[in-house]
C-alpha positions in Angstrom: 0.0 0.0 0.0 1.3 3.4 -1.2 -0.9 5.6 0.7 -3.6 6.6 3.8 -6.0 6.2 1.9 -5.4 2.6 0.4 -4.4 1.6 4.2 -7.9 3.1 5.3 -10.2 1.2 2.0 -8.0 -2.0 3.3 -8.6 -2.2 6.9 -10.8 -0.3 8.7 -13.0 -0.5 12.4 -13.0 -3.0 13.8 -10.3 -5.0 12.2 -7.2 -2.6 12.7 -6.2 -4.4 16.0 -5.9 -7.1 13.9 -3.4 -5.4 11.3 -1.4 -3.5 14.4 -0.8 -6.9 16.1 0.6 -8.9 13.0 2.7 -6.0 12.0 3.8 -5.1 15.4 7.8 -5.1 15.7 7.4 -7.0 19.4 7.8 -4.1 21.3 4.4 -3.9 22.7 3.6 -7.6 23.3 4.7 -9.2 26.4 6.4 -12.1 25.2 8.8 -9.7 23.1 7.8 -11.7 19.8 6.9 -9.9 16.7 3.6 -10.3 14.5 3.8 -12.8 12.0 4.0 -10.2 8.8 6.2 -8.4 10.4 9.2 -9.7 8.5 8.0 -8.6 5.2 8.1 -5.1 6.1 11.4 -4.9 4.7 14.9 -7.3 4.0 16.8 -5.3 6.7 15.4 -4.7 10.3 15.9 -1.2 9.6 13.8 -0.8 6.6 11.4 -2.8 9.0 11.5 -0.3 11.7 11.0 2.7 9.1 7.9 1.0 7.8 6.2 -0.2 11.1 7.3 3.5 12.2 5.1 4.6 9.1 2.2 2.2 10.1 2.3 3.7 13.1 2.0 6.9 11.9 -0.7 6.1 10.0 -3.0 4.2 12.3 -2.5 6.4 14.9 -2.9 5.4 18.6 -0.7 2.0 18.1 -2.2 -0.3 21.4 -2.4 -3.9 21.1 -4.4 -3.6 24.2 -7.8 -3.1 22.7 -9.6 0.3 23.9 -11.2 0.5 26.8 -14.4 2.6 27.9 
């Protein structure tokens, strides 16, 4: 996906905990372990990290939590 807006017509409510948790880099989970598409965010970890970083940016609040009221 090249944009906001493909990432938005791709996933949207309620599945984007879905997307955040199989792209996560492992940092937010407890067992340290990162989401099974993770690796084809790039061939390098740091072309990884920029992209997750991106998806992040995108997405917004980035909590593998779930929300809360």
């Amino acid at each position: 996906m090249d944009s906001f807006r493909q990432l938005v017509n791709f996933v949207v409510w309620p599945n984007t905990g879905a997307v955040m948790r199989r792209l996560d880099d492992g940092k937010n989970a407890k067992d340290g372990k990162p989401g099974n598409m993770y690796q084809y965010l790039g061939n390098t970890e740091e072309e990884r990290q920029k992209n997750v970083s991106l998806f992040k940016q995108w997405i917004g609040l980035w909590t593998l939590r779930g929300f809360r009221n």
